[in-house]
MARKEMI-616805 format. One line per field, with one value per atom (N, C-alpha, C): atom name; x, y, z. Coordinates in nm, 3 decimals, always signed. Layout:
N
atom <- [CA,...]
c1 <- [X,...]
c2 <- [Y,...]
c3 <- [Z,...]
END
This chain:
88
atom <- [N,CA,C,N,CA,C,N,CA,C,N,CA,C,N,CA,C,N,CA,C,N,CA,C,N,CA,C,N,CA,C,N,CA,C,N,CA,C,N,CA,C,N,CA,C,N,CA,C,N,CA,C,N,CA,C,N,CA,C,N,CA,C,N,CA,C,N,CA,C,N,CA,C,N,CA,C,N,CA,C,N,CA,C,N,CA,C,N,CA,C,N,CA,C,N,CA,C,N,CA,C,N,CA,C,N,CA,C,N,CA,C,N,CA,C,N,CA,C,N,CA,C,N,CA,C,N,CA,C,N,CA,C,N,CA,C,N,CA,C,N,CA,C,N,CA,C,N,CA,C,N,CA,C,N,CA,C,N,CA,C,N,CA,C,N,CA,C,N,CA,C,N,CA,C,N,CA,C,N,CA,C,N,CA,C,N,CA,C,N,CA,C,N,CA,C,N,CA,C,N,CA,C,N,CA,C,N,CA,C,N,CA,C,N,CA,C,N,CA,C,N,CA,C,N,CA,C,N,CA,C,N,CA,C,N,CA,C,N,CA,C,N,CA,C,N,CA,C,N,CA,C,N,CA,C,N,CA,C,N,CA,C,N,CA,C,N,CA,C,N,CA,C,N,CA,C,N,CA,C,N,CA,C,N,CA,C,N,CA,C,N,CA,C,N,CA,C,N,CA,C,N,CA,C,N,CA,C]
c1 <- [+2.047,+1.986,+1.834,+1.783,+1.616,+1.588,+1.664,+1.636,+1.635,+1.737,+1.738,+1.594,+1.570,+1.479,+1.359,+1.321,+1.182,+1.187,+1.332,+1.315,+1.309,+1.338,+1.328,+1.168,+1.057,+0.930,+0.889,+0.896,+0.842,+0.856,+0.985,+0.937,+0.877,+0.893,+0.796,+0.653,+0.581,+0.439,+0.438,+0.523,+0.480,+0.506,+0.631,+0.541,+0.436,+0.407,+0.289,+0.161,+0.151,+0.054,+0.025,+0.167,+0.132,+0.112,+0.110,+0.111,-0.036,-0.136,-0.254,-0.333,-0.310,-0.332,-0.319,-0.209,-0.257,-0.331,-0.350,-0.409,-0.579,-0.600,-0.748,-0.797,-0.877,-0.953,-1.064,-0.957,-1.089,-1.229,-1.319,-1.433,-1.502,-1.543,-1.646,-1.728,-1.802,-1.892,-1.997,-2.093,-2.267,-2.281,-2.301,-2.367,-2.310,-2.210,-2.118,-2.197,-2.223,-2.349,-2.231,-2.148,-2.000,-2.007,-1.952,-1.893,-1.804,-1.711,-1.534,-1.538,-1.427,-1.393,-1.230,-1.147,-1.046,-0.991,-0.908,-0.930,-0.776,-0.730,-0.651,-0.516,-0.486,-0.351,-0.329,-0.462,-0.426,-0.484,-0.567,-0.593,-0.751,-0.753,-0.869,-0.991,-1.099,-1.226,-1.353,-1.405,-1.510,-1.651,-1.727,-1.849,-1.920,-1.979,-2.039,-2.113,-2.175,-2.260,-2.421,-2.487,-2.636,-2.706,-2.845,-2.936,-2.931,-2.943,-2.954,-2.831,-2.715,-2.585,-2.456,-2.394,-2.278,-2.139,-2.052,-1.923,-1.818,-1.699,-1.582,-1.492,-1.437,-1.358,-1.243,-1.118,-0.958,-0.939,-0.929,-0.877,-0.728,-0.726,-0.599,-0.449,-0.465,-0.327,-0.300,-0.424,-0.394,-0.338,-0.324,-0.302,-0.146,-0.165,-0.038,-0.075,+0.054,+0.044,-0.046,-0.125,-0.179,-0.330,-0.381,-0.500,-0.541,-0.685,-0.761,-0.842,-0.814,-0.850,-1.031,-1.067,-1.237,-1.262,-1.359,-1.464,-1.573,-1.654,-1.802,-1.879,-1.987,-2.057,-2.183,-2.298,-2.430,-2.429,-2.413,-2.421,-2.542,-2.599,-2.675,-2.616,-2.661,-2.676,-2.498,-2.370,-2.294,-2.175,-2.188,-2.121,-1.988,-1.959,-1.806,-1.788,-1.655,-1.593,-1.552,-1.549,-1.530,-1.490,-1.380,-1.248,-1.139,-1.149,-1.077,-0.916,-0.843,-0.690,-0.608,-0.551,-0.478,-0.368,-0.315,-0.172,-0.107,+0.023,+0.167,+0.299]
c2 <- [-0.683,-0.789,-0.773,-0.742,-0.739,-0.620,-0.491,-0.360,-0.437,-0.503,-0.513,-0.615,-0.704,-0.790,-0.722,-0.596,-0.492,-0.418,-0.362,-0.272,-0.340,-0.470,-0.555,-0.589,-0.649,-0.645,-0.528,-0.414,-0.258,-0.238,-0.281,-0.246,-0.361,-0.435,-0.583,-0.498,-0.457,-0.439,-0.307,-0.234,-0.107,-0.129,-0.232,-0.281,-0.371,-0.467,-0.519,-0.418,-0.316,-0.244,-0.110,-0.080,-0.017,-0.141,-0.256,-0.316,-0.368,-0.378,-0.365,-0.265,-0.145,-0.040,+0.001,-0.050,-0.026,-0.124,-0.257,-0.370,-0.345,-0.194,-0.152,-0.058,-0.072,+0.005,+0.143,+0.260,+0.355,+0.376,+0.409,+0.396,+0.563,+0.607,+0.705,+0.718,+0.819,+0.845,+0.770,+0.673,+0.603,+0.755,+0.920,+1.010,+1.071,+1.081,+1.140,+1.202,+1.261,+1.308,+1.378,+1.398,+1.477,+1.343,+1.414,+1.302,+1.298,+1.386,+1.355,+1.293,+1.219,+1.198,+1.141,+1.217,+1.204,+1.091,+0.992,+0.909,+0.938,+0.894,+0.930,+0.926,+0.861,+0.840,+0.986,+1.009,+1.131,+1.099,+0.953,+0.948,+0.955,+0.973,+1.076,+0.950,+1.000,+0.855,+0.955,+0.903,+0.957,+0.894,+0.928,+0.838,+0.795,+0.648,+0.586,+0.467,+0.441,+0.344,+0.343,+0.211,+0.215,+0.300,+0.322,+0.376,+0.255,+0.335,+0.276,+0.208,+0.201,+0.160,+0.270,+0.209,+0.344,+0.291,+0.346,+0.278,+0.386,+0.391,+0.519,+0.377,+0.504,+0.458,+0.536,+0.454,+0.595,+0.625,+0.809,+0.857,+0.841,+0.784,+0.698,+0.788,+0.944,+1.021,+1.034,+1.008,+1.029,+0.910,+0.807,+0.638,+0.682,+0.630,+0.557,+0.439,+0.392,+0.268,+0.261,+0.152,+0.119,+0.133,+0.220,+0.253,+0.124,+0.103,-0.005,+0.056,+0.003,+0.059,+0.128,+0.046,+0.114,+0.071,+0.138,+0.089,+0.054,-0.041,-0.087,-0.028,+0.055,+0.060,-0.008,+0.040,-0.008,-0.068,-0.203,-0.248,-0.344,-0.397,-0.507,-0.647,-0.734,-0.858,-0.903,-0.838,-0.861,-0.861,-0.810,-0.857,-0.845,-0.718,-0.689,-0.722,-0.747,-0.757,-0.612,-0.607,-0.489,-0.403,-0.420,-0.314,-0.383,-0.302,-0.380,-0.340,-0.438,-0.439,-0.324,-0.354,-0.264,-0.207,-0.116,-0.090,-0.108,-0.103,-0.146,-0.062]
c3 <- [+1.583,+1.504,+1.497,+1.623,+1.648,+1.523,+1.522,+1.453,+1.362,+1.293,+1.148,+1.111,+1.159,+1.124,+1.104,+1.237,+1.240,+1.111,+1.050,+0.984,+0.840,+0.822,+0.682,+0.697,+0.833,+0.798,+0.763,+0.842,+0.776,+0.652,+0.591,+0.437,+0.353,+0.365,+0.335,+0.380,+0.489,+0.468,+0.383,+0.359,+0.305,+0.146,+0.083,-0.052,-0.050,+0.047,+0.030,-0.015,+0.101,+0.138,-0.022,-0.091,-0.214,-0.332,-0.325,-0.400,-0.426,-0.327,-0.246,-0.328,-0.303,-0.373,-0.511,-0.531,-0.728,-0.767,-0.751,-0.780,-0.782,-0.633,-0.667,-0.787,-0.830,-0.966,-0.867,-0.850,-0.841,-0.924,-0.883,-1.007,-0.934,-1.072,-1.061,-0.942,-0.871,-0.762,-0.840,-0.783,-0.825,-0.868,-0.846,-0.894,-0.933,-1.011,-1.094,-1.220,-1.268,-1.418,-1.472,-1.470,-1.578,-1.731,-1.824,-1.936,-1.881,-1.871,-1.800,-1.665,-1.631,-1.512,-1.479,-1.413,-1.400,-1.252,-1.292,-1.163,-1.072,-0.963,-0.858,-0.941,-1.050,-1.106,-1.201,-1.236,-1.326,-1.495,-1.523,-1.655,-1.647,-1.738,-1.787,-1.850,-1.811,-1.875,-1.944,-2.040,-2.101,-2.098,-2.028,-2.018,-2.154,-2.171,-2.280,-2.260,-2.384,-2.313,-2.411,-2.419,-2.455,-2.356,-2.385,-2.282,-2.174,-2.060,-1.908,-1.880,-1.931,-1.926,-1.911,-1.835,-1.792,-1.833,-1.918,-1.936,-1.912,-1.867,-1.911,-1.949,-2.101,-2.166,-2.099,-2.121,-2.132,-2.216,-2.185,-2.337,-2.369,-2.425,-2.451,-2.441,-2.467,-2.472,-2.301,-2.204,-2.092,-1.994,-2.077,-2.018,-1.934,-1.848,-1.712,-1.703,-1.665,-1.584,-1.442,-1.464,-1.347,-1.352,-1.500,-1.531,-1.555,-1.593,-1.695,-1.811,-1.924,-2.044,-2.038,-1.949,-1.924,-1.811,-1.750,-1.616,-1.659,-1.626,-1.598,-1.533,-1.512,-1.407,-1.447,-1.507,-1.472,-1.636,-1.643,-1.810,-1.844,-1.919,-1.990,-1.939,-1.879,-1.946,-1.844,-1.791,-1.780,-1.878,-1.992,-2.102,-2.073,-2.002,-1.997,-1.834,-1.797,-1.703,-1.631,-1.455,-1.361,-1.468,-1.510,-1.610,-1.640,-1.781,-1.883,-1.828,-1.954,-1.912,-1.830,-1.731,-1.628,-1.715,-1.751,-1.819,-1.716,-1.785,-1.698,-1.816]
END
């Protein structure tokens, strides 16, 4: 009885614990100077942006689930939010 109860929390923290993890947004190195940048899932971002502003877009043929349509890094004023919509 004890086993079974240990081995039903163990997998309870280990989807908690990947569930944790996709919910985070990897972002570019602060010194990244590439246009490209490929993030841990495998989709692909193109750097953009006004002067003194940093954006990656997804190039869209490379989208998975779990991406966000863009990252934020250094922008104007706040306009956009961390990163845009997560796919699913």
């Amino acid at each position: 009885m004890i086993s079974k109860i240990l081995s039903v929390a163990a997998i309870g923290a280990t989807v908690m614990l990947a569930t944790q993890a996709a919910a985070s947004v990897a972002k570019p190195p602060v010194g990244h100077q590439g246009q490209w940048w490929t993030n841990p899932l495998g989709c692909e971002y193109s750097r953009a942006g006004r002067p003194g502003e940093t954006m990656w877009f997804l190039i869209i043929n490379t989208a998975k689930p779990g991406c966000p349509t863009y990252i934020a890094g250094k922008t104007w004023g706040g306009i956009y939010r961390e990163h845009g919509k997560i796919l699913k």
